[in-house]
C-alpha positions as CSV (number, residue, x, y, z in Angstrom):
1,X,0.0,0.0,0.0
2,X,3.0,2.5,0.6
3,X,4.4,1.5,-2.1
4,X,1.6,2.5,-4.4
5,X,1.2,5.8,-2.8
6,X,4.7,6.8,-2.4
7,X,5.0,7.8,-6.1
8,X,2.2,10.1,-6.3
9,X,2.9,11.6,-2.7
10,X,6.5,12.3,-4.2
11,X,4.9,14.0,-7.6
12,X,3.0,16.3,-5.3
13,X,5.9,16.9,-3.1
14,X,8.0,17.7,-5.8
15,X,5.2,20.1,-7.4
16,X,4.6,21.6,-4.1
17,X,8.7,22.3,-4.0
18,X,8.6,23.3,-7.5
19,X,6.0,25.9,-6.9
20,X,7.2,27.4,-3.4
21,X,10.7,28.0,-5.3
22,X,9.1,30.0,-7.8
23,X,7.1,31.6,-5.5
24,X,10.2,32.1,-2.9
25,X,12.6,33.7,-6.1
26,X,10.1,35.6,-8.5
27,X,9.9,39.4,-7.8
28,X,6.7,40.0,-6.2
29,X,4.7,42.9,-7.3
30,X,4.4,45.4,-4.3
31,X,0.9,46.8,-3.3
32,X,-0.1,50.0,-4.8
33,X,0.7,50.7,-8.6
34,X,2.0,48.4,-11.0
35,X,5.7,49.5,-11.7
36,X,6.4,49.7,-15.7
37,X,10.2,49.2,-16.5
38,X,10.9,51.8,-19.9
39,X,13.8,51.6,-21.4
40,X,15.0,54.2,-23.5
41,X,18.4,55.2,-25.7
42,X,17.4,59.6,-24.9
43,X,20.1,61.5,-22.6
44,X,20.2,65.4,-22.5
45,X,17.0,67.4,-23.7
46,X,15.8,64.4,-25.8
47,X,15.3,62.5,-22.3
48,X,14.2,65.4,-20.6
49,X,11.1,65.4,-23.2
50,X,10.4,61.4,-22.5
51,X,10.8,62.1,-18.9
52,X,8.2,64.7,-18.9
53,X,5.7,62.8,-20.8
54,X,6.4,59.6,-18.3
55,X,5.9,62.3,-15.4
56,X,2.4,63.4,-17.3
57,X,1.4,59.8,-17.3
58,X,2.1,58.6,-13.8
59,X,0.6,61.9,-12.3
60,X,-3.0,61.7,-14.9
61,X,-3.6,58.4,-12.7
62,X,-2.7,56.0,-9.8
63,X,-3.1,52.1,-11.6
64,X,0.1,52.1,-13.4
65,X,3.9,53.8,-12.2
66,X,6.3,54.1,-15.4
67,X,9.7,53.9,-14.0
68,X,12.1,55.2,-17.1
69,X,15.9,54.2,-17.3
70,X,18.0,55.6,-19.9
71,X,19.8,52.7,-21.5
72,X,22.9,52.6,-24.0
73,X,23.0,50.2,-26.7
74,X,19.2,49.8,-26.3
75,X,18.7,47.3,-29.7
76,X,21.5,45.1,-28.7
77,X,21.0,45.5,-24.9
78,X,17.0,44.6,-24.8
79,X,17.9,41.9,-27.4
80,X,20.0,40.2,-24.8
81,X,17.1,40.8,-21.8
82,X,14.9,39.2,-24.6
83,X,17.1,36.4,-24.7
84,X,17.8,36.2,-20.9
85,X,14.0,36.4,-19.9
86,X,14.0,39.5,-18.1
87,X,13.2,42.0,-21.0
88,X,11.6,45.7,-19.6
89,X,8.2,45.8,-19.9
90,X,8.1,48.7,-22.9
91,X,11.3,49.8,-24.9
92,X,12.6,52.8,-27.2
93,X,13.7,51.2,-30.1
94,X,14.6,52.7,-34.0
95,X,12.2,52.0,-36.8
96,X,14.4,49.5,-38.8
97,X,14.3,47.1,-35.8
98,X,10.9,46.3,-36.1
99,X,11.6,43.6,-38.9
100,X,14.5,42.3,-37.2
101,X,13.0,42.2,-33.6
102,X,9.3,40.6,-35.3
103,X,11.3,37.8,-37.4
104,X,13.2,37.1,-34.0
105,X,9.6,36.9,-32.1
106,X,11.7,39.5,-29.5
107,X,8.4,41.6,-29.7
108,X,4.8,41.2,-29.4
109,X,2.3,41.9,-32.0
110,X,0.0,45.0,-30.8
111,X,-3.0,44.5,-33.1
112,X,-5.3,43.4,-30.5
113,X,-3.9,46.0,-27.8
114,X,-4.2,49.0,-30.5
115,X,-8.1,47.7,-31.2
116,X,-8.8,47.5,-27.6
117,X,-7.8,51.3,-26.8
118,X,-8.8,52.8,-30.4
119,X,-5.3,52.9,-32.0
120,X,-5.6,53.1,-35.9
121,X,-3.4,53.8,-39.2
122,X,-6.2,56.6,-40.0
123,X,-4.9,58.6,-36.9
124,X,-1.1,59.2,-38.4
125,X,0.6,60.3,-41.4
126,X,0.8,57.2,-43.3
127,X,4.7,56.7,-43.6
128,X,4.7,56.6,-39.7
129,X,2.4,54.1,-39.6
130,X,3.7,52.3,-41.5
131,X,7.2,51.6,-40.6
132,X,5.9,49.5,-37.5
133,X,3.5,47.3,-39.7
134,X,5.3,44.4,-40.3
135,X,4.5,40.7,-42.2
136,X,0.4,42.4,-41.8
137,X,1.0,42.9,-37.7
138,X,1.6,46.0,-35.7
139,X,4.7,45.6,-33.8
140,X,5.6,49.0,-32.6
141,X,4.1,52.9,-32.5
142,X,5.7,55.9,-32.9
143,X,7.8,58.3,-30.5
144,X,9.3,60.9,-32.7
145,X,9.6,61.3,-36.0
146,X,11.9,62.5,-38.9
147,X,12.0,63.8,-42.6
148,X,14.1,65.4,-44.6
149,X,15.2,68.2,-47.1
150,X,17.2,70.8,-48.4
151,X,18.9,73.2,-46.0
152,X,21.0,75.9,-47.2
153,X,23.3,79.2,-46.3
154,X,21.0,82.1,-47.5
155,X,24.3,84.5,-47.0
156,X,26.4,81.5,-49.1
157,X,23.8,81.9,-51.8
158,X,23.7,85.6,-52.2
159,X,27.0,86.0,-52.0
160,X,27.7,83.6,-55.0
161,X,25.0,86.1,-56.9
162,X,22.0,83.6,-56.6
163,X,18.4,84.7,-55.0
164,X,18.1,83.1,-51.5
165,X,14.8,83.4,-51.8
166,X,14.6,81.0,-54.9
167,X,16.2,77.1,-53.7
168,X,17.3,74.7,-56.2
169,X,14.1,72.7,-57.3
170,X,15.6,70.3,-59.8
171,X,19.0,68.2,-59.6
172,X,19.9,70.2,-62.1
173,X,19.6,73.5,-60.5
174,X,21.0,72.1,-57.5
175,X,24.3,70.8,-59.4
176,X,24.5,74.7,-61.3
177,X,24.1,76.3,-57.6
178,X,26.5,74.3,-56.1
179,X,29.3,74.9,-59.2
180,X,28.9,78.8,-58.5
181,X,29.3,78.6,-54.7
182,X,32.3,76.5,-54.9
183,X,35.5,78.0,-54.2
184,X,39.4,77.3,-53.9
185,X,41.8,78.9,-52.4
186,X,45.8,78.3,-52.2
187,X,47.1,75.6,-53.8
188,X,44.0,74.9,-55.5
189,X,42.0,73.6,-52.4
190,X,38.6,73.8,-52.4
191,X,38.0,75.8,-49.2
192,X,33.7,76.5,-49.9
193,X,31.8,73.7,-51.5
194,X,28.1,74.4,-52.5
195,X,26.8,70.9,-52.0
196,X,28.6,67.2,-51.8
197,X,26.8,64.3,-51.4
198,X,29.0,63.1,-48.7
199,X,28.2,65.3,-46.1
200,X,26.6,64.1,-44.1
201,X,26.7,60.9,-45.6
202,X,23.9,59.3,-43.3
203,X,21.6,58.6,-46.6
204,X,24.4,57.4,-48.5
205,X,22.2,54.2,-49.0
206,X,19.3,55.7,-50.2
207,X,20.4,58.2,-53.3
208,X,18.4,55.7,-56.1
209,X,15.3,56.5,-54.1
210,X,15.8,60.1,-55.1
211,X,15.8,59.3,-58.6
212,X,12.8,56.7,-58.6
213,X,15.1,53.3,-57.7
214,X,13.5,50.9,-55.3
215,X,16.1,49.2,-53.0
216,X,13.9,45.4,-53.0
217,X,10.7,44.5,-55.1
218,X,9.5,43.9,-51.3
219,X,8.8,40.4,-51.7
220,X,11.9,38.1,-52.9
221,X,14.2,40.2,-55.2
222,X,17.2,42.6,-54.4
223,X,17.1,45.4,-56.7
224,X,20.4,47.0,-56.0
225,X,21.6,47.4,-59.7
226,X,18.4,49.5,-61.1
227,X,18.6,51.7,-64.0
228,X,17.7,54.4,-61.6
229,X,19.8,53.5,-58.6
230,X,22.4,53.0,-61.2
231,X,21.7,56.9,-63.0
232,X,21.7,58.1,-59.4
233,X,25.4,57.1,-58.2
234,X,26.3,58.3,-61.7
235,X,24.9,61.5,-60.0
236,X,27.3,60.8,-57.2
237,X,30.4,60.3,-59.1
238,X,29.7,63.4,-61.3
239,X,30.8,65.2,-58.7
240,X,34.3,63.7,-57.8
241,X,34.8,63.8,-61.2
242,X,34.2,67.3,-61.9
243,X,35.8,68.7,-58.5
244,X,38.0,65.8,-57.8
245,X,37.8,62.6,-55.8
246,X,41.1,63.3,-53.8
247,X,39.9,67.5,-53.5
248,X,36.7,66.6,-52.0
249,X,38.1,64.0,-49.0
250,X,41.0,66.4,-48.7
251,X,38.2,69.2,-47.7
252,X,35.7,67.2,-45.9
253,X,38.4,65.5,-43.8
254,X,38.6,69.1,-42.5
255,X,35.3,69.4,-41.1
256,X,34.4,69.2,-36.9
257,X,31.8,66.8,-35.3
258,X,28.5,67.1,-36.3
259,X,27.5,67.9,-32.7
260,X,29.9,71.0,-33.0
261,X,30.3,75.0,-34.1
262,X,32.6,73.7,-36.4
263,X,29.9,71.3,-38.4
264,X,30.5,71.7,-41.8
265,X,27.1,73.6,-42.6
266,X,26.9,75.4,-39.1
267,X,30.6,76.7,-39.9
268,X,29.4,77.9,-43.7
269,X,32.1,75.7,-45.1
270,X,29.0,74.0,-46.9
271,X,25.5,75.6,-48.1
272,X,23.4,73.5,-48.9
273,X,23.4,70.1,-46.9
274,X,20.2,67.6,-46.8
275,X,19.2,67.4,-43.1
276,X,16.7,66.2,-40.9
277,X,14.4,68.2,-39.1
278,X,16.5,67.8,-36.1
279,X,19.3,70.2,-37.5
280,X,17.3,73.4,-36.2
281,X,18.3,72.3,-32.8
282,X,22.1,72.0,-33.7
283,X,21.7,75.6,-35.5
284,X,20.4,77.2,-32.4
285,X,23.3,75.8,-30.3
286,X,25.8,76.2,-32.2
287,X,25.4,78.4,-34.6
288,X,22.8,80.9,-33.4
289,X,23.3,83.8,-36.1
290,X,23.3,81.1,-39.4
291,X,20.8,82.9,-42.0
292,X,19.4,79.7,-43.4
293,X,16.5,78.0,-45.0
294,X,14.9,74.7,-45.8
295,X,13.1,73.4,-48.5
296,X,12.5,70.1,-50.7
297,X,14.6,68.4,-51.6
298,X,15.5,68.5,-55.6
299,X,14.2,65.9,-57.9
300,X,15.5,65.0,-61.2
301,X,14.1,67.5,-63.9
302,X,12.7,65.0,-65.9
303,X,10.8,63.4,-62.9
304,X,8.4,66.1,-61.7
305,X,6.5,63.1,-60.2
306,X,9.5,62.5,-58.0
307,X,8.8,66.3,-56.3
308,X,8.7,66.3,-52.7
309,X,10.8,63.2,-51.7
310,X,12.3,63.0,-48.3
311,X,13.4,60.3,-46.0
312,X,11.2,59.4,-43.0
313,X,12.2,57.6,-39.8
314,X,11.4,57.5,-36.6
315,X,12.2,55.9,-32.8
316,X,9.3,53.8,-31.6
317,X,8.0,52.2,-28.7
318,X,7.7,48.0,-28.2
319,X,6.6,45.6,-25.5
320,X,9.6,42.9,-25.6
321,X,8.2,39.1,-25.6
322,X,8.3,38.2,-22.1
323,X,7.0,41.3,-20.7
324,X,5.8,41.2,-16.9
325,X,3.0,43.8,-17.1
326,X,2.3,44.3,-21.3
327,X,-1.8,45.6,-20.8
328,X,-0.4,48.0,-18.3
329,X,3.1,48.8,-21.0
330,X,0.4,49.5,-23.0
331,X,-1.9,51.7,-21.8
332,X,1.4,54.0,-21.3
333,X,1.9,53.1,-24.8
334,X,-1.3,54.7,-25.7
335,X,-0.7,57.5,-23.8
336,X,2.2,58.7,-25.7
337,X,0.0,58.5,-29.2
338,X,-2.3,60.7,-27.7
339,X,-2.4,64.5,-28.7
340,X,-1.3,65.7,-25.5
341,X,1.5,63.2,-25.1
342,X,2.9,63.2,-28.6
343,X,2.8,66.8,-28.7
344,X,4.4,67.1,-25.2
345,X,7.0,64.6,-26.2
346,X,7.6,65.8,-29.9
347,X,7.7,69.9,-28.9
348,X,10.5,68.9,-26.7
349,X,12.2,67.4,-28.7
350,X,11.6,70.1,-31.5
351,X,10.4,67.4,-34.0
352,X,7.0,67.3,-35.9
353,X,4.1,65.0,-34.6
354,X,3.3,61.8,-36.7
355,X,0.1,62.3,-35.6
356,X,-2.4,63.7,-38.6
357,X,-4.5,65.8,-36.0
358,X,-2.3,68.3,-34.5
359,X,-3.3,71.5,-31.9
360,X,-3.0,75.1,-33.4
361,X,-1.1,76.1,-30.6
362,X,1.5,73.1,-31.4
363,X,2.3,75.1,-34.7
364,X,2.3,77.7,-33.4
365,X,5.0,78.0,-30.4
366,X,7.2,75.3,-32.1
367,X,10.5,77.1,-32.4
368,X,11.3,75.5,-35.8
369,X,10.0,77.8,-38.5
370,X,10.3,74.7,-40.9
371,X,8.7,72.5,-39.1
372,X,5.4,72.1,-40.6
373,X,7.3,71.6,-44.0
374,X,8.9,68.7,-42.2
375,X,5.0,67.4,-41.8
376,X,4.0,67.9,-45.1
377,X,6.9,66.4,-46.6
378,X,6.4,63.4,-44.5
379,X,3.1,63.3,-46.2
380,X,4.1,63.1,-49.3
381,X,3.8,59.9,-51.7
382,X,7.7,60.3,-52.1
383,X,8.3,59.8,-48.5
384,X,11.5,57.2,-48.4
385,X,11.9,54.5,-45.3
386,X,14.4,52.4,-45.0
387,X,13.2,48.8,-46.7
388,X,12.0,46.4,-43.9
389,X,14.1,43.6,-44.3
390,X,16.1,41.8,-41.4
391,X,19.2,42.0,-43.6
392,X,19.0,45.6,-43.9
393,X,21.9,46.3,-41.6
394,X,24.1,44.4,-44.0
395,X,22.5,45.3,-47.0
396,X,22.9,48.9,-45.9
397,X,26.4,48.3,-45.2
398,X,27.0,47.0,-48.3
399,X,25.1,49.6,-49.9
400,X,27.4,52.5,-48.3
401,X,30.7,50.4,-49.5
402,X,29.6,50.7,-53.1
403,X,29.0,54.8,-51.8
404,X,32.8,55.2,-51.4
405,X,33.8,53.3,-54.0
406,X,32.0,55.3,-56.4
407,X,32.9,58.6,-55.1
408,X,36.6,57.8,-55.0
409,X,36.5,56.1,-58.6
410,X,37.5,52.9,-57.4
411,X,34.6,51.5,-59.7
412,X,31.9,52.9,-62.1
413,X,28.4,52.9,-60.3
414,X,26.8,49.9,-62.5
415,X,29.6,47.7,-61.4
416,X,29.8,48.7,-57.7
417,X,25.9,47.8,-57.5
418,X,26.1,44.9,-59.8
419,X,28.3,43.9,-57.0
420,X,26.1,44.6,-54.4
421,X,23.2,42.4,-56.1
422,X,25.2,39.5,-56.6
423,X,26.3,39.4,-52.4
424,X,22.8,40.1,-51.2
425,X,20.3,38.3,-53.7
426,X,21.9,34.8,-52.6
427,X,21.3,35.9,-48.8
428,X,17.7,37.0,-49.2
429,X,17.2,34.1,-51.0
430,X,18.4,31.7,-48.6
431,X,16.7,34.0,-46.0
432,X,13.4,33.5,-47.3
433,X,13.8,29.7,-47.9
434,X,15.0,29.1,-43.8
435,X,11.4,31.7,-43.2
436,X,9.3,29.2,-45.8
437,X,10.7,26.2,-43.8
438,X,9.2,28.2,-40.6
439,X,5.7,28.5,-41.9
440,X,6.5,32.5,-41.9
441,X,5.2,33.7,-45.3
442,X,6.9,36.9,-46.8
């Protein structure tokens, strides 16, 4: 009879054991709020803006406590706590994660969450949207967003005999412009430039997009080697040819950090740059007195439909798989897409709102005076995101390689791309074989 008990007595033992270790080591919640652990990458007035927005939040009600840590390396970092099973309960992330983080099931899917408190695409400038819509789910919302376009020197312009009042509109313009601004000094050194299309060099990747080149058919083919990604590093290498590959590093090489008076545009040794909506901030730092404009971008003259193009991105917010508290993450979540929050959070940070529905006063007090180009721009059908494919980092990489060796003549554009195709067709292909042998259709 003891025999034919013991082993069921033990089973319960042992589940009994199991259970009070679990309960003895797993952090209990404490009474009161639930505590939301927020990750996020912001330091300096950036943070400042989150942290008023997290103070907003936890003061508007008494259920939920967002505690917010600023965290370094946040996309490798909350990768690893994904990994390790102690993830945060929300995190800050960049838009071009959201692929990478979905295909590695490191994030939930929000589509039920964002029906449940009235979150829809009709609510934000599309591009937004869109750049955390992934494989038909909604894996991440926006923070702040980003576009592009032209800024330039208005004293740069006049002085070189060209109406300040009257940017470059075509590629064309912008290429004649540039040639009269241009200067060189002793020795021959160019010591003004009036564009280069290395400087900054942060949308070295995407220069076909400007001329109507897609970077992927978005469902199995690489499209790296396009006639007009192809025309538009010819673009590129027009300009080392006709100022000189070795001139043009010589010059830039000369040029401060970014974050700096001595910035290549916020020093006037550049005047017209393409910038993000962000580079107001650096002006009124750093370079207070700069006469200066913004405007579109320039399209190809023979591509009028290409008017208006400008590169959109954006940080965003995600509840890592393995969250403790994800309905509560969430209801911060949906805080921050709210008018008041997003405003709060984007007028801080002196960026437009991705939001379509945006206060008076918002436009109003921003200190920008370009912002609201910024907004319509990222309205625009030419808005350009980076592709959403988990091989973008090295695609990307791959993509700026073929950059420099175009603008230093190592090779002509068509075979610096074709080279490009034939490394990363082979990996998307064998990408999307290993995600059809997972049952995860493309």
């Amino acid at each position: 009879m003891f025999r034919t008990l013991a082993t069921p007595i033990a089973a319960i033992i042992i589940v009994l054991a199991a259970w009070y270790g679990e309960v003895v080591v797993r952090v209990q919640d404490p009474p009161g709020p639930v505590v939301v652990t927020y990750w996020e990458k912001w330091t300096s007035f950036e943070g400042d803006a989150m942290r008023a927005v997290v103070d907003a939040f936890n003061r508007k009600q008494k259920r939920v406590f967002v505690k917010l840590l600023t965290v370094s390396g946040i996309e490798n970092k909350t990768l690893m706590a994904v990994a390790g099973g102690n993830p945060p309960d929300v995190a800050g992330l960049y838009g071009p994660n959201v692929a990478q983080y979905a295909d590695a099931k490191a994030i939930m899917p929000l589509d039920d969450l964002c029906a449940e408190y009235g979150i829809r695409a009709s609510q934000y400038i599309p591009c937004y949207w869109d750049i955390g819509v992934y494989r038909g789910h909604v894996y991440s919302l926006p923070t702040t967003p980003a576009s592009t376009a032209l800024h330039y020197n208005r004293k740069m312009l006049r002085e070189a005999g060209l109406d300040p009042a009257r940017p470059p509109m075509t590629i064309e313009e912008l290429d004649a412009y540039a040639e009269k601004i241009t200067r060189r000094g002793e020795r021959n050194r160019i010591v003004r430039a009036g564009f280069m299309p290395a400087e900054p060099g942060w949308w070295n990747w995407g220069w076909g997009c400007i001329f109507g080149g897609k970077l992927w058919d978005g469902k199995t083919k690489i499209t790296a080697n396009s006639p007009e990604n192809v025309r538009a590093y010819e673009w590129i290498q027009s300009y080392s040819r006709k100022y000189g590959a070795t001139d043009l590093q010589t010059f830039r090489s000369g040029f401060g950090n970014f974050s700096s008076p001595q910035n290549a545009f916020l020093s006037s040794q550049v005047a017209m740059e393409l910038q993000g909506v962000w580079m107001h901030n650096f002006i009124t730092m750093y370079a207070p007195g700069l006469d200066w404009g913004a405007c579109p971008f320039p399209h190809p003259a023979d591509r009028p439909d290409l008017a208006n193009n400008t590169f959109v991105d954006e940080d965003v917010l995600v509840i890592p798989r393995g969250a403790r508290h994800p309905k509560q993450a969430f209801e911060f979540m949906a805080y921050v897409q709210s008018q008041e929050g997003m405003e709060l959070l984007c007028m801080g940070q002196r960026k437009h709102s991705p939001l379509v529905s945006v206060s008076k006063k918002f436009w109003k007090t921003h200190p920008n005076p370009y912002v609201k180009l910024f907004a319509d721009l990222a309205g625009s059908p030419n808005a350009i995101a980076p592709p959403k494919l988990p091989l973008w980092p090295e695609y990307g990489a791959e993509l700026n390689n073929a950059f420099d060796e175009i603008a230093l003549l190592k090779k002509s554009p068509k075979e610096a791309l074709d080279a490009v195709q034939a490394r990363m067709q082979p990996k998307l292909d064998d990408y999307l074989r290993i995600a059809r042998l997972r049952g995860e259709a493309q």
